[in-house]
C-alpha positions in Angstrom: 25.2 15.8 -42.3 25.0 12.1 -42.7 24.8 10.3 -45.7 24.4 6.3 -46.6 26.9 4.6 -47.9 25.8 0.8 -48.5 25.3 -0.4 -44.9 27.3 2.4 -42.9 26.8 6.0 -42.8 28.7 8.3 -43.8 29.6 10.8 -40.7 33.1 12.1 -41.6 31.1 15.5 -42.8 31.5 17.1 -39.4 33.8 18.5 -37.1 36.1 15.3 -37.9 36.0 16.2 -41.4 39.8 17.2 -42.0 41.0 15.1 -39.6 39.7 12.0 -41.3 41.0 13.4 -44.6 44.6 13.9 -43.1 44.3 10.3 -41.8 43.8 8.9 -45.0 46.7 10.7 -46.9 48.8 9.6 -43.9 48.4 6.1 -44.2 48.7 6.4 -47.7 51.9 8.2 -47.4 53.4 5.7 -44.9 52.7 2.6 -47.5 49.4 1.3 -45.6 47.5 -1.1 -48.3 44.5 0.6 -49.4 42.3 -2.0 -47.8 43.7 -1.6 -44.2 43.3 2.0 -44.7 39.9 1.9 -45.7 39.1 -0.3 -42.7 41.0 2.5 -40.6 38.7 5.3 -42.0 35.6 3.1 -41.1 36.4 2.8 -37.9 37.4 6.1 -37.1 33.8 7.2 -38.4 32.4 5.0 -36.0 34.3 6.9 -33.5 33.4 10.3 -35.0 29.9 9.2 -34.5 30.0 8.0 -31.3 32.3 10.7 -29.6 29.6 13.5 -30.9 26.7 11.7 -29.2 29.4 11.9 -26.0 31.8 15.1 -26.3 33.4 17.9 -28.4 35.6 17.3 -30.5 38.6 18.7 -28.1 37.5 16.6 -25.9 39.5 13.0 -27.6 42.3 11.6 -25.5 43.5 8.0 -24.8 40.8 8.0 -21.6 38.3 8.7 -24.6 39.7 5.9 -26.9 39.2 3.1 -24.1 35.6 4.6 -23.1 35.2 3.9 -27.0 36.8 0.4 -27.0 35.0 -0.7 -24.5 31.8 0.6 -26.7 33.0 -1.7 -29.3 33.2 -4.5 -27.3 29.2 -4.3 -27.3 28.3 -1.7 -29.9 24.9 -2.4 -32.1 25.1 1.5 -33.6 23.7 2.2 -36.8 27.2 3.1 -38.6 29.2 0.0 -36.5 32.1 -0.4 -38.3 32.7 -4.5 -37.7 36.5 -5.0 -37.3 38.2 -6.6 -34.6 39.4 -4.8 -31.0 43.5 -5.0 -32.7 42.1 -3.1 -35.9 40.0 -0.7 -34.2 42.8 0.2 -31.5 45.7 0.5 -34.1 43.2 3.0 -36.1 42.0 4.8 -33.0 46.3 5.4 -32.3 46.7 6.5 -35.9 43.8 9.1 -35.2 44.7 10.6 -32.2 48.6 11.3 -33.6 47.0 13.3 -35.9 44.7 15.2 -33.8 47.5 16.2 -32.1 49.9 17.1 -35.6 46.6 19.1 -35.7 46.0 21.0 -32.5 42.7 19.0 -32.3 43.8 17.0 -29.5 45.6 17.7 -26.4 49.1 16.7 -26.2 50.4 13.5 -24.2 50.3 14.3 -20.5 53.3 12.7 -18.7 53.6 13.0 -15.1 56.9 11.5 -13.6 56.5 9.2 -10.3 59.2 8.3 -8.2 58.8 4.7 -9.7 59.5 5.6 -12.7 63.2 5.9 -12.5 63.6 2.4 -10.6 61.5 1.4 -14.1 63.6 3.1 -16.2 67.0 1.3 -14.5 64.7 -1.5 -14.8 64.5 -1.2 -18.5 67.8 0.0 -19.1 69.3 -3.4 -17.4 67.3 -5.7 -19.6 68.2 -3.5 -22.8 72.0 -3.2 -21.8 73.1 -6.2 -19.4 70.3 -8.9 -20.2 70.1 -8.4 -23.9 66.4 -8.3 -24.1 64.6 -6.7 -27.3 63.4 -2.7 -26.3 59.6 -4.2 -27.0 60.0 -6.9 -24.9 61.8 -4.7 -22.6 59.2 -1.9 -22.5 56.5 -5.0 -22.5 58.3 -6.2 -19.0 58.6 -2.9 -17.6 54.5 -1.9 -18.1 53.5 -5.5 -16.8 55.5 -4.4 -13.9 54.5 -1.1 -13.2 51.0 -2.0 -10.8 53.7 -3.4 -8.5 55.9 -0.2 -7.9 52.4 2.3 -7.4 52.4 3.0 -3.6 48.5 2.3 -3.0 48.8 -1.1 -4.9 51.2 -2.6 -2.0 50.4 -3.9 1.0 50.5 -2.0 4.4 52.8 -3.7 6.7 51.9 -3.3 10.4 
């Protein structure tokens, strides 16, 4: 059932319903300001909105996040929840960690590649020998990571 709420409807009395709750006591509980939590709810009811229109609700993954980004980029829905691409990402992240606390969501699938381990050395050299902060590191490493793929190099003759 949707309900108005001032300009945005109010779609968090669905499948999404506990979920959203949970959200909102996490933030609370991890010292978010009320306002950025609010904006985080909003957004995440955008989502909730859109996703039903697109899949069930066991169906959210980060694969279903960017399909919703890139929704946002260009979205003229009836419940749009305005924000910026930062704030709707960080609230889209905060969501899908508690899917999964929840069982709601499929956990993280990893798959290891044989580049991974000349990343991790990668990593590990910056960290250790180089000095480098772990976010810059880890920022270095993912920029990297298109070069060590197999099909993304060239075939020599």
């Amino acid at each position: 059932m949707e309900k108005k709420v001032g300009k945005v409807k109010d779609v968090s009395e669905g499948s999404f319903n506990v979920a959203i709750s949970r959200l909102g006591q996490n933030l609370s509980a991890t010292g978010h300001a009320h306002r950025v939590s609010a904006d985080y709810v909003r957004v995440v009811k955008h989502f909730c909105y859109w996703h039903a229109q697109h899949a069930t609700p066991g169906e959210v993954d980060e694969s279903r996040l960017e399909g919703f980004l890139g929704h946002f980029a260009f979205c003229t829905c009836s419940v749009s929840s305005g924000g910026t691409y930062r704030l709707c990402h960080a609230a889209l992240r905060h969501f899908l960690t508690v899917l999964r606390e929840m069982g709601l969501a499929p956990p993280v699938r990893r798959s290891v590649l044989p580049e991974d381990a000349v990343l991790k050395t990668f990593h590990e050299h910056l960290t250790k020998v180089r000095g480098a902060a772990e976010t810059s590191a880890s920022l270095y490493t993912r920029h990297l990571r298109p070069f060590t793929q197999a099909e993304s190099l060239p075939s020599v003759p």
